[in-house]
N, C-alpha and C positions, 0 to 999 in steps of 0.2 A: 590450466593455462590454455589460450588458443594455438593451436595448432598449423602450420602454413598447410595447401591445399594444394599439391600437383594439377597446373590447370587442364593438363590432358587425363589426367586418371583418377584425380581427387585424392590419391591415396598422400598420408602426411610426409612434408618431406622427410627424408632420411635422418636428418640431422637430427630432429625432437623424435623419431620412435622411440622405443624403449631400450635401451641397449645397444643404443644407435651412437656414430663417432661423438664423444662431447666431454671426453676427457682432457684432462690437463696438458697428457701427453700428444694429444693431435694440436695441439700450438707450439710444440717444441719447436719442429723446424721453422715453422713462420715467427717464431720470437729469434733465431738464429739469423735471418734475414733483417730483421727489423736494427736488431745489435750493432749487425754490420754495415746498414747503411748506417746508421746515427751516429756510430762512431767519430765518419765526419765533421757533424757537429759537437762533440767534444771536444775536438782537436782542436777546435778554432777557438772554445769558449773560454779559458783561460786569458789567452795570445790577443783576442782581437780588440780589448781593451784596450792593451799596451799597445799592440800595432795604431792603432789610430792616436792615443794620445801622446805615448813616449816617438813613436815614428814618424809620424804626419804632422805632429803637433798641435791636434787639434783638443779643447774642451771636455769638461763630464757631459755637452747637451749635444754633443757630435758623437762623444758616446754612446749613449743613449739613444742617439738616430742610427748610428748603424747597426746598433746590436737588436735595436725596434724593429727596423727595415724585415726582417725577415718574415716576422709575425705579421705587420700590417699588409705585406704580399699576400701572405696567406691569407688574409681574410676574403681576398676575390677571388681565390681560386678553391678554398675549401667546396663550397657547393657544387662545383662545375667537377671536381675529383669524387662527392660521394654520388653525382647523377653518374659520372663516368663508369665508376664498382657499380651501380646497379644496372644500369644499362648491359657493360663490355665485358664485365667482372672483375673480381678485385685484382686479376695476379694482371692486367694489364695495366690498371693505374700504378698497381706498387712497381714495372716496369718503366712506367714513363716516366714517376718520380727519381729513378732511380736516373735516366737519360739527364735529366734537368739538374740532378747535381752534378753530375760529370761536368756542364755546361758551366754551372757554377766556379765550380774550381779551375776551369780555365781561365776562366774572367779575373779570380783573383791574382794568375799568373799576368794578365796584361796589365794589372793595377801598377803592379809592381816596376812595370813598364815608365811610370809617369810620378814617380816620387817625388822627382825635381819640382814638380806643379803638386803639391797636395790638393787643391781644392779637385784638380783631374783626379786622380789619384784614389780621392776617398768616393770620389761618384761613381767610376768604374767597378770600386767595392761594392756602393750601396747595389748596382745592377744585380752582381753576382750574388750578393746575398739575398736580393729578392726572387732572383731564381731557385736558390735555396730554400725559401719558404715556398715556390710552389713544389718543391721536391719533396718538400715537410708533409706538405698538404697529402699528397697523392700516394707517397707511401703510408705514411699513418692512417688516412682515412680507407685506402684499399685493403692493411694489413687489419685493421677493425673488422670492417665486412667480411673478408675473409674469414675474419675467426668466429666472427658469429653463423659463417654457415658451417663450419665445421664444428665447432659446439653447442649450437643449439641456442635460441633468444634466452632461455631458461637460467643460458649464464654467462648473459651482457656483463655482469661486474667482472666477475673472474676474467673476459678476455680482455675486457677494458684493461682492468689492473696488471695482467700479466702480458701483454704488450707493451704498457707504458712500462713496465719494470723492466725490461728489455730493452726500450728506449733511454729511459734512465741509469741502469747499468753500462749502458755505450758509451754514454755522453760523462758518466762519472769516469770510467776505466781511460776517458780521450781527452780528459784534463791531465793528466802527468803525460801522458803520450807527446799531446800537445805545446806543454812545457818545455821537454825535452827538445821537440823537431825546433821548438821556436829555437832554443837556445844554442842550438849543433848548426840550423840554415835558416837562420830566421824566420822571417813570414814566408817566405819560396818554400821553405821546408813543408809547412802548412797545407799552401797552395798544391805541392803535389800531391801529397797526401790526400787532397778534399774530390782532386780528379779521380786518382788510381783506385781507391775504395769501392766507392761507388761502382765503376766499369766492374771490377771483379766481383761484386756483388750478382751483377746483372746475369755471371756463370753458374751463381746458386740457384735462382730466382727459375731458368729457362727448365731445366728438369722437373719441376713442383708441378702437381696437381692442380689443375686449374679449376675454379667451380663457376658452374655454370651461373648466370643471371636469370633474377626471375620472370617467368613468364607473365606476370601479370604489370598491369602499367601501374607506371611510377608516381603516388602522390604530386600535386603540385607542392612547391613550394612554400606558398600562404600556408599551406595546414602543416605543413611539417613546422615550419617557423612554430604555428601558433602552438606547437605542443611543447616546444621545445625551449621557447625561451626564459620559463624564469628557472628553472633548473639552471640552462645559461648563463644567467644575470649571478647567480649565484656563484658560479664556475669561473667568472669573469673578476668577481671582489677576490675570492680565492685564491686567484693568480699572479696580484699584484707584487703578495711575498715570492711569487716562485720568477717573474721579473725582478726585485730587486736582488738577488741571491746573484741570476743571470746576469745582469751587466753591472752590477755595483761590490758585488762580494769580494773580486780581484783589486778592484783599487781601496777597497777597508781595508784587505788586507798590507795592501802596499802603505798606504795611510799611516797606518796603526806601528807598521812593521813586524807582521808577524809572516812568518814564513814555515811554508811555502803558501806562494799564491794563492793556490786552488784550493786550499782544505777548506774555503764556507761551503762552493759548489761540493767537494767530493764528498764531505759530512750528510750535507742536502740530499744527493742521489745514492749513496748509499744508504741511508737510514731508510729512505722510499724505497729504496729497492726492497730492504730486509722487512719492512712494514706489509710491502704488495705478497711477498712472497708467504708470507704465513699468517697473513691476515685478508688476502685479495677475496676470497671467499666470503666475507663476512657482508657486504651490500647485496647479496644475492639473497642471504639468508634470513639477515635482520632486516634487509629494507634500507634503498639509497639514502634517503634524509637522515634517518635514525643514525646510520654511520657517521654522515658526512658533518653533522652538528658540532658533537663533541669533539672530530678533529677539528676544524675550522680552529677553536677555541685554542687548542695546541699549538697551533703555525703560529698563530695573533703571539703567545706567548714566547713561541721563536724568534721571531723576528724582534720582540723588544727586547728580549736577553743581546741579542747580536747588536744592538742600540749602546745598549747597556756595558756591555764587556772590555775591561780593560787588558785581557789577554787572547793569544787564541783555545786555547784550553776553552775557555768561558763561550769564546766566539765559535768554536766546532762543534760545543754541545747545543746553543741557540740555531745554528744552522742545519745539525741533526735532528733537534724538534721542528725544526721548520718544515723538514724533510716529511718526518714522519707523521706529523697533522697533514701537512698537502697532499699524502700519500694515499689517502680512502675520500678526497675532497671530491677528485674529479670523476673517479671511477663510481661512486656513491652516486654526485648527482646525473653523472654517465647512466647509469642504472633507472632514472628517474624517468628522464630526455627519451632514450631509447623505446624505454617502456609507452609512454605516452604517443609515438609516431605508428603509421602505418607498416606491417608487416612488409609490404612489399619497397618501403622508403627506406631501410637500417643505414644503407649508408649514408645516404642523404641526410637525415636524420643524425649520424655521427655528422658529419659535415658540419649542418647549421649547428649542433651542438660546439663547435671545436674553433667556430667561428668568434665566440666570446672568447675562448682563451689568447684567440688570436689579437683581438679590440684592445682586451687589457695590458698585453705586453706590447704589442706593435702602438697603441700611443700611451699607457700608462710610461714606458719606458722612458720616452724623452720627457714625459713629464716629473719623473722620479729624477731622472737627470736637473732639468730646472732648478729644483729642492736642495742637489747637490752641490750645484754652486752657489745657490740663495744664503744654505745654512749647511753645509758642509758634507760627507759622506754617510754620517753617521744617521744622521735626520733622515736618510732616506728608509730608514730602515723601522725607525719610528712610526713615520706618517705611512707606511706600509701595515703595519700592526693594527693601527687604526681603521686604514680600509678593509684590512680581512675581517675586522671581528663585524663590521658590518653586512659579511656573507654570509652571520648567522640570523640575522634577520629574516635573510630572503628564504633561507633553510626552513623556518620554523612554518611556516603554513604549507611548506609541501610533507610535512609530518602526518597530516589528515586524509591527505591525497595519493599517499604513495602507491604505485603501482607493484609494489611487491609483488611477483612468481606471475605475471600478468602481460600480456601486450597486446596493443589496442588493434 
């Protein structure tokens, strides 16, 4: 594998020596940050369905817009978050992200403010949520770089995966959380919650190590793109299931009547969690596509089971395969993206990679939504199944090309 090059002494960075930090346990505390901010997002993801449609009164394509809003924010702020970790370093972006949900959760307290006018009401949401996806942005992308200096390019999967399994674990452990606050203070309940996290996070985050940026200049843009998008494009069909799960799984279950709410989301994020955790290692080893193929194939099969299911039993085991196919999808073709961009671009490089995931939920969403009203809740979950197995297309010619134990 190449090696990065100290630009004053040439000697290799620390992180790829031999014996050099790149264990599992120097992510621990930055997957502890990561948990805590996300958690935020948990808490809302149950609730803010119902908040908008049972509250506000509004539609499945109002749903679907606000639960979008957050992803499609993200998509303008992803690149401007991984220039920021290469540049400033990571633990500042993961910082600033952390400022912008604080922001966030206040704006949901002034939402709250203008019930009486929903159409106000749900715009002051959509604000604080899109602040929330730049909060997305700049933690996730800062907490990537981060781990990749601290463990070495050599094991891009493993921190991909085992960050995202920390983001997933938050957001599963912040759906009953979420539930609850909804049920004890409504959406206020929420709303606080989405502030206080966040700030007290920001007490974890100030003691941490900080690692330095690198001394060498930052790719432009075009070439990080060009290396990174069909791994992308792939990471984007992929996600569709992991958008419909996100805004539609709560009203199946209301739908359907099975209860509790949360169990398609908490099935989803726990299965990827338990999939990342003892299988995250495995794109490192075997090669991003090689992984990413076979699950793909899995999620497609999740999501029609959850189509399919006349109970929840049937509908938490299709959402736990959904979990655990989408669980080696993004870190796999993470592994690919990564590999292919310039040493001295990773964040950036994560960025515009993170930028599809962002395209496919921030407008697949409302248009899963559409579907929902066209042809009812259940269709959304179909026509989902069908876009994933079309990421195995995009999969199969980077099987030739895969940059296994390599970066460009």
């Amino acid at each position: 594998m190449l090696m990065r090059q100290n630009a004053a002494t040439n000697d290799p960075d620390p992180a790829e020596r031999p014996g050099g930090v790149h264990s599992t346990a120097a992510l621990v505390p930055l997957m502890a940050v990561v948990s805590i901010a996300f958690l935020i997002i948990g808490v809302a993801l149950p609730v803010l369905p119902l908040h908008v449609h049972q509250g506000l009164g509004f539609g499945p394509f109002a749903v679907g817009l606000v639960t979008g809003s957050q992803f499609a924010a993200s998509l303008f702020t992803r690149v401007a978050a991984g220039r920021h970790a290469d540049r400033h370093g990571p633990k500042r972006a993961v910082m600033a992200g952390l400022l912008a949900a604080v922001a966030s959760g206040l704006l949901y307290l002034v939402s709250l403010g203008f019930v009486a006018t929903p159409w106000l009401s749900v715009g002051v949401l959509l604000v604080g949520r899109a602040l929330l996806g730049g909060a997305d942005s700049f933690i996730i992308t800062g907490a990537a770089a981060w781990g990749f200096a601290l463990a070495g390019p050599q094991n891009a999967g493993r921190v991909i995966a085992w960050v995202g399994m920390a983001m997933f674990a938050a957001m599963a452990l912040g759906a009953p959380i979420g539930t609850a606050l909804y049920g004890y203070g409504d959406f206020a309940a929420v709303a606080i919650a989405t502030t206080v996290v966040p700030l007290s996070t920001l007490l974890v985050v100030l003691p941490m190590r900080a690692m330095t940026s690198s001394r060498s200049a930052p790719a432009g843009f075009q070439r990080v793109a060009g290396a990174v998008w069909l791994p992308g494009v792939g990471s984007a069909l992929s996600s569709i299931g992991f958008g419909a799960i996100l805004a539609f799984g709560p009203l199946l279950a209301t739908d359907r009547a099975w209860d509790p709410v949360w169990l398609p989301f908490s099935a989803f994020a726990l299965a990827l969690v338990a999939a990342r955790l003892f299988l995250g290692h495995l794109p490192d080893r075997l090669g991003g596509a090689a992984v990413a193929l076979p699950c793909v194939l899995v999620e497609a099969l999740g999501l029609a089971l959850m189509w399919f299911a006349s109970g929840r039993i049937v509908a938490g085991l299709g959402a736990a395969l959904t979990g655990f196919g989408y669980s080696l999808v993004y870190p796999g073709l993470g592994v690919e993206a990564v590999g292919r961009a310039p040493q001295q671009s990773r964040g950036l490089a994560m960025g515009a990679y993170t930028v599809f995931l962002d395209v496919a939920l921030g407008f697949g969403s409302p248009a899963l939504g559409l579907i929902a009203g066209w042809r009812g809740t259940g269709a959304v979950f179909v026509a989902s199944a069908a876009v994933v197995v079309c990421a195995a297309a995009i999969t199969v010619p980077l099987l030739s090309t895969s940059r296994l134990g390599e970066t460009s």
